[in-house]
N, C-alpha and C positions, 0 to 999 in steps of 0.2 A: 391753499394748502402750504404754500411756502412760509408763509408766517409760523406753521404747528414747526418745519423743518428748520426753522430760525431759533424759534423756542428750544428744541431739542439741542438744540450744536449750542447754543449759549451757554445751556445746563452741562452738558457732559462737559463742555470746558471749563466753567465752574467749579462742580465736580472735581473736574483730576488737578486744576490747579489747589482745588482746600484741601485734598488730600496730597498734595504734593509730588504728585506720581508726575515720571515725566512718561511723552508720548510712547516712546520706543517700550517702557512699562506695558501702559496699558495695552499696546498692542500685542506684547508677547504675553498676558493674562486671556485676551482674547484670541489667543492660538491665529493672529493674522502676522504674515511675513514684511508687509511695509507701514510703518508709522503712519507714512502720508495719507492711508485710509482712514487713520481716526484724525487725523489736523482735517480729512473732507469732511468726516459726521461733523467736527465742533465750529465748523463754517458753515454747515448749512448745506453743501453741496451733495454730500450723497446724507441716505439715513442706514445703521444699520441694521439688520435682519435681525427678528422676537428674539433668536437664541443670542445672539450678541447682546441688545440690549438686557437680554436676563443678565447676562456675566456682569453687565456694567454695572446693573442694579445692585448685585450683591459687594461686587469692589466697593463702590462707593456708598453704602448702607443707605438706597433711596429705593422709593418705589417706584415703577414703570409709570403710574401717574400724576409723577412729579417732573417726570422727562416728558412727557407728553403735554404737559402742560393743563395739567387737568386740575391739578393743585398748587399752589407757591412754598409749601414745605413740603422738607423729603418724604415725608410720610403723611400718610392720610390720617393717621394717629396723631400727629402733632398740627395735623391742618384742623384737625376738627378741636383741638385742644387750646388754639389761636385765636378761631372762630368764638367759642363757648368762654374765652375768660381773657384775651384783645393782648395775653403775654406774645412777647416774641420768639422764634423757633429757637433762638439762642439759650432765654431765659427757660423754654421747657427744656430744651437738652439739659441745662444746667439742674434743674428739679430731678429729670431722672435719673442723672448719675448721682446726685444726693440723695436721693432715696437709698439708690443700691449700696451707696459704701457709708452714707453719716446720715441716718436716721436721725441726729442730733440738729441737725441744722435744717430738717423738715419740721421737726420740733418745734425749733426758733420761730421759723416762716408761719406756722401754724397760729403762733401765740401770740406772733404780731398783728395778725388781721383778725387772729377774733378777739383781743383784748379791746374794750371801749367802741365796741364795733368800728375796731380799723381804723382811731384817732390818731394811732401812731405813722401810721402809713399815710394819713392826709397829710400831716405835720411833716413826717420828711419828703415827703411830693415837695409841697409850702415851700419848704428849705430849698430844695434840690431846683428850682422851675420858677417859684415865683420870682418878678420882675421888681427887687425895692428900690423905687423912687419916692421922693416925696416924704410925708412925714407922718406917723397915726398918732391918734390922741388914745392913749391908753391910762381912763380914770384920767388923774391931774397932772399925768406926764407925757410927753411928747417926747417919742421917739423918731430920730431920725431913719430914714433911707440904708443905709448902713449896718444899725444896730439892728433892724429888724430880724436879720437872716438868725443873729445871736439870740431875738428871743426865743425865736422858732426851732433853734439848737438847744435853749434852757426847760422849753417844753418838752421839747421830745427825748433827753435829759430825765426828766422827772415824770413823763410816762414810761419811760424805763425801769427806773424804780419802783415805782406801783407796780407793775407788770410784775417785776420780782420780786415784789415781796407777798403778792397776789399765789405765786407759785410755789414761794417758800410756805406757804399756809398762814400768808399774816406776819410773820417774824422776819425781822432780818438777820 
């Protein structure tokens, strides 16, 4: 059981350092008189009681079983969101606040992966990851180590364009 109580004091200090809260904060959120009892939850030494842990849940917008260590994101909504499509909890946070204010840049994301079933997205993977060494034979040129990354930026370049002119209906 001390390992679930390790888990727990990691997360809640976690927790209050992303949200930036200091101790003396969270303690007066949780209606307790001395800090030093929440510096015990985030060590591990004591744990505290459902109602306390509800208060921390909602301070810190996580779920009870993300402190309990029952999942590795704050929500079970973004755990199973992680699971099902391998994004990081970063990158859905970032989807869902873009949904709610710029419906415009879900647009984007949407157009990138289903244009050429997702040619754009290998391409700047390619760009972004691949290792260029060495030299390819491309037809009767030979490109070096170097220029590769450029052609892979000239492709994705010009699957952009198609993309939009795909969108424009054809026209540019």
């Amino acid at each position: 059981m001390t390992h679930k109580y390790a888990v727990l004091g990691a997360r809640l200090k976690e927790a209050r350092k992303t949200m930036g809260y200091s101790l003396e904060y969270v303690a007066e959120a949780c209606n307790i008189q001395q800090y030093q009892t929440v510096s015990k939850w985030e060590n591990g030494n004591t744990t505290p009681s459902l109602e306390k842990l509800l208060i921390l849940c909602e301070l810190y917008g996580c779920d009870l079983g993300y402190f309990i260590g029952e999942y590795d994101c704050k929500t079970r909504k973004s755990t199973d969101i992680k699971a099902e499509t391998g994004l990081s909890e970063i990158a859905i946070n970032q989807l869902r606040a873009d949904k709610a204010f710029k419906s415009s840049r879900i647009q984007a994301i949407n157009a990138l992966i289903e244009f050429d079933n997702g040619g754009i997205i290998q391409d700047v993977y390619s760009f972004l990851f691949h290792k260029f060494d060495g030299q390819v034979e491309a037809g009767n040129v030979i490109i070096n180590g170097k220029n590769i990354a450029d052609v892979f930026l000239l492709d994705i370049i010009g699957e952009l364009q198609a993309l939009r002119q795909k969108i424009n209906g054809g026209a540019e």
